[in-house]
N, C-alpha and C positions, 0 to 999 in steps of 0.2 A: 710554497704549496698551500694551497686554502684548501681548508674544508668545508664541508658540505652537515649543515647541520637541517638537520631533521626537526621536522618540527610537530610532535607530537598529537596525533590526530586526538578528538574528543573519542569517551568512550560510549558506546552508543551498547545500548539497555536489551539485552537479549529480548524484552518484551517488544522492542521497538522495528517495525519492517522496514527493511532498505527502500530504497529508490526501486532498485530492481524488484525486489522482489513484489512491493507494491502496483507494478505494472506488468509484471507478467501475470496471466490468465491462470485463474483456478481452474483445476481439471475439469473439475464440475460445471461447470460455467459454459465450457466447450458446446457442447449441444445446444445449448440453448443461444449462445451467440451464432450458431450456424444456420438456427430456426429464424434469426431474426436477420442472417444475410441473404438467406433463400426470400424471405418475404418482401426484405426490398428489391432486389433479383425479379423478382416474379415484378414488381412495380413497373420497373423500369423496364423488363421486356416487354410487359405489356403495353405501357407507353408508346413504346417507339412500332411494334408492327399493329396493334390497334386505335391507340390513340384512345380519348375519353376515360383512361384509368383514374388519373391523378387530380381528380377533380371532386368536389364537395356530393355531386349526387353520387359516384360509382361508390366513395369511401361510406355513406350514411346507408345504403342497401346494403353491404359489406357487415355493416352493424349488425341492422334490422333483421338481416336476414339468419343471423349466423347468434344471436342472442341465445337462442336453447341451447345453442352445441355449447357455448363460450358456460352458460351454466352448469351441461353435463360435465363438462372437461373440468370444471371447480372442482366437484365433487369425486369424479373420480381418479385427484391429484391427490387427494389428502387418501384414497384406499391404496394406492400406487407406492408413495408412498412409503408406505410399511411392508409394502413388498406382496400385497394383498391383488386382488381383482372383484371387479363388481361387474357380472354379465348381465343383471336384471334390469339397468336402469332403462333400456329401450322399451322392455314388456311394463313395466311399471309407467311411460308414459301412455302404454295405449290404456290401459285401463284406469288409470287415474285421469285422463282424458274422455273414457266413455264415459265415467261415471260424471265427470262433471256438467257434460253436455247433457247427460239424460236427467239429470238433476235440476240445472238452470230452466229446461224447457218446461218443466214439470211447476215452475211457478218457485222455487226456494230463492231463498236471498241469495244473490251474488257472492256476497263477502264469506257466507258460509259455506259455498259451493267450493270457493277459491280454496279455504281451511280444507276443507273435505279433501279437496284434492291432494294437498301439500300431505296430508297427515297420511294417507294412503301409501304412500311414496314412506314415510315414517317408518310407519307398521312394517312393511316390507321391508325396506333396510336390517330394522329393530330383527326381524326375524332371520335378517342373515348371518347378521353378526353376535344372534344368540346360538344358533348353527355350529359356527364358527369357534365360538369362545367356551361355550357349554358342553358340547357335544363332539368337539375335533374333529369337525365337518373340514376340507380343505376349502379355501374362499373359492376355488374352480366352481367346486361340486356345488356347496352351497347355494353359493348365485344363481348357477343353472337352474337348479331347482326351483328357484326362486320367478326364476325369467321364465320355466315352462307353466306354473302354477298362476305367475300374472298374465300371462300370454291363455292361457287357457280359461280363465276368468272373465277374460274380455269376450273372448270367444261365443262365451256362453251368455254375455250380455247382449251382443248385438253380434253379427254377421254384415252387415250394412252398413255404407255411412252414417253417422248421425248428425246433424249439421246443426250446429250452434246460430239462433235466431238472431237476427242482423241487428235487433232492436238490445241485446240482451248488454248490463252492462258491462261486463267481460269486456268484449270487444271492443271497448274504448281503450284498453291494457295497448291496441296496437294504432292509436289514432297517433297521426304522425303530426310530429309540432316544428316548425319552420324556426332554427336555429340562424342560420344567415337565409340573407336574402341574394342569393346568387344571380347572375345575367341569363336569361331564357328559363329553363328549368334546370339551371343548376345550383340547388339548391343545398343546403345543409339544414340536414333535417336529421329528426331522432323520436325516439316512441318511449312511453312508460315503459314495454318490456325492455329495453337497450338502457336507461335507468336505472332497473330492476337489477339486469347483468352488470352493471357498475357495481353497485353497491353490494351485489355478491361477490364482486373480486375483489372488491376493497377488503371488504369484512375477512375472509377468506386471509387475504394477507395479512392484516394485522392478527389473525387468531395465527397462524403461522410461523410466525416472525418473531414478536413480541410477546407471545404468554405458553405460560407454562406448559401449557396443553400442546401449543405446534411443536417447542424443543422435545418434546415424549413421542409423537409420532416420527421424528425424524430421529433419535433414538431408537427405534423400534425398528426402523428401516435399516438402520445401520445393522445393529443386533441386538436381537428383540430378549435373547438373555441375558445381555449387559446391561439391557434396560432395565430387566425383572431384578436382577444384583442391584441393583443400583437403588432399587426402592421405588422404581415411577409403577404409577397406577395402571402397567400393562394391556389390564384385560376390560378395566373399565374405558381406556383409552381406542381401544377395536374394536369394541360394542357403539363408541360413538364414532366412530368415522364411517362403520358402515348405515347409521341413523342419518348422520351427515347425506350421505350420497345420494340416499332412498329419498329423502327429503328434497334434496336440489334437483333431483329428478322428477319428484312430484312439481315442483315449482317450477320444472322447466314443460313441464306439462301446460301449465296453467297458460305460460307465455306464447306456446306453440298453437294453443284452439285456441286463443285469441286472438291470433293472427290470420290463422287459415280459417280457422268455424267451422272443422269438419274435424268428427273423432272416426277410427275404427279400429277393428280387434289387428289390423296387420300394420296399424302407426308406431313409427319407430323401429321396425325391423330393420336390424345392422347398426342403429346409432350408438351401443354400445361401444362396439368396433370404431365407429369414426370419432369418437371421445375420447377411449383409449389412444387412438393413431394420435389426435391432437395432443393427447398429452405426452407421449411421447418424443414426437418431435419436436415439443414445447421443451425437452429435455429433462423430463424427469425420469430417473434410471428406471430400469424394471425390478432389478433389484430391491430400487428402497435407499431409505435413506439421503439422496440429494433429488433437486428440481425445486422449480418456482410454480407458483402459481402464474405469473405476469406471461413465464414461458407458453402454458398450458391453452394461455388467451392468443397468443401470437401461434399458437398451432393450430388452434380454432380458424384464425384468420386465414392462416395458409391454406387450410381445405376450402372456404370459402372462398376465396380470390384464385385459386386452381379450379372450382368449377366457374366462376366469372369469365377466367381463359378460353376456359375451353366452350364457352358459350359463343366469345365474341369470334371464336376462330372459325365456328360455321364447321369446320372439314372431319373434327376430331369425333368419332363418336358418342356418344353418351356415355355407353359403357365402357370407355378406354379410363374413366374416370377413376375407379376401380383398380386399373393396371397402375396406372399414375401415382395413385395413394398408398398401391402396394410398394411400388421401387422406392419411392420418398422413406417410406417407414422403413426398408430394409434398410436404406445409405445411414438410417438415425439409430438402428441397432445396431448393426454395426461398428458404429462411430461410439455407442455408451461401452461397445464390448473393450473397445481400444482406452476408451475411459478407465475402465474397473480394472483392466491389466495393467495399466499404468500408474494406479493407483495400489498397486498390491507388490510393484517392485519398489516405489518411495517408500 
């Protein structure tokens, strides 16, 4: 009779992750992998019943187009986040928009116009999250206040379009630069503002990721009293995310009249709404605490390539777009709800 000798497996380092478990999906992750099978999804059906999707021009207006939202959505991942809300950022581009239209025509320097704008957006921020953190305003209330006092400003500035002068040099932020040289007009092409929106999500991510300050906001999300036990700089930490947002809204301002050359006091009505949607589907909880920024770009895209669809389909109405954006963002709450439940029985 022989035996069977066993042969002593290695011992493997409780710090060390299996195979397994190295390839099964983080919970958190979930959303944002499903934002990112919806958008190839959308790719491919669009391909196949319209044709012309997957091609260097449809992907570079896709960019072009959707640059402000891909900025607003930056900014309002880092207030999400911590489990906060930013409703101003749409009222804060009409008026940091009129002003900087009325501003450039008036004869001032560009570069200062640009500042002016960005720092508008600032201010506003700075003021919500002193609201906020001073005075125990809720981020709802806050904002709002925030979004009726910028909305009402603009109001009082103009009533009218104001239209950015074709000569001004702003408007070079959207001159479009011939990337490949594609067959007929299909081209790959890209703008400073699409640039601009790089290098805010880069930045965005490595503040995120890498330094001190993103591990504090994503702490704060989790629980924002663990954080305060814990010794992180809280409250100075909520004062800047809501600076953060005011700001990338003011500079998603800057990008939006550079492109079109028209400001007025009702620009940006709803964009708050379709920032938040993008970030959500992008996957970042509402709660707080997990989501990516990379997510928040790729929910950008999905609103932007859902009205592509529904352009090239001709049949859909305009307004069903709306409808569309509604059911998508419910399937993505929903799906964080099944998240955070399943994340509270582990």
């Amino acid at each position: 009779m022989t035996s069977v000798i066993e042969r002593p497996s290695a011992p493997q380092s409780p710090h060390t992750p299996s195979l397994v478990s190295r390839l099964k999906p983080n919970l958190e992750t979930l959303p944002t992998l499903a934002a990112i099978v919806i958008f190839v999804g959308m790719i491919i059906y669009g391909e196949i019943a319209y044709g012309r999707i997957l091609q260097f021009s449809t992907l570079s207006n896709l960019f072009i187009n959707n640059a402000y939202l891909i900025i607003l959505a930056v900014g309002l991942t880092f207030v999400i986040l911590t489990g906060g809300v930013d409703l101003s950022v749409g009222a804060i581009i009409a008026i940091s928009s009129l002003v900087g239209v009325m501003l450039a025509n008036s004869g001032w320097n560009p570069f200062v116009v640009i500042v002016l704008m960005i720092l508008i957006g600032s201010a506003f921020g700075a003021a919500s999250g002193i609201l906020i953190q001073y005075f125990n305003v809720q981020p709802f209330i806050a904002t709002l206040a925030m979004m009726f006092l910028a909305r009402g400003l603009a109001s009082m500035l103009s009533t009218t379009p104001e239209r950015l002068a074709d000569e001004s040099p702003i408007r070079t932020l959207s001159t479009e630069i011939k990337v490949i040289d594609g067959p007929k007009i299909n081209d790959l092409v890209t703008t400073p503002n699409v640039v601009i929106a790089a290098i805010v999500v880069i930045v965005a991510f490595y503040v995120l990721h890498k330094t001190r300050f993103g591990r504090t906001v994503y702490a704060i999300g989790g629980s924002e009293q663990s954080a305060t036990l814990m010794g992180l700089p809280v409250v100075r930490t909520k004062l800047a995310i809501y600076v953060i947002s005011g700001t990338l809204a003011g500079l998603a301002a800057v990008v939006y009249t550079s492109k079109l050359g028209i400001a007025q006091n009702i620009t940006g009505v709803g964009w708050e709404l379709d920032a938040i949607a993008a970030v959500i589907i992008g996957g970042t909880l509402l709660t707080g605490g997990a989501g990516f920024v990379l997510g928040s770009v790729i929910g950008a895209l999905v609103l932007g390539l859902m009205n592509v669809l529904i352009t090239r389909d001709g049949s859909i109405p305009p307004e069903a777009t709306t409808i569309i954006t509604g059911a998508i963002l419910l399937v993505f709450v929903l799906l964080q709800r099944l998240v955070v439940s399943r994340k509270r029985k582990t």
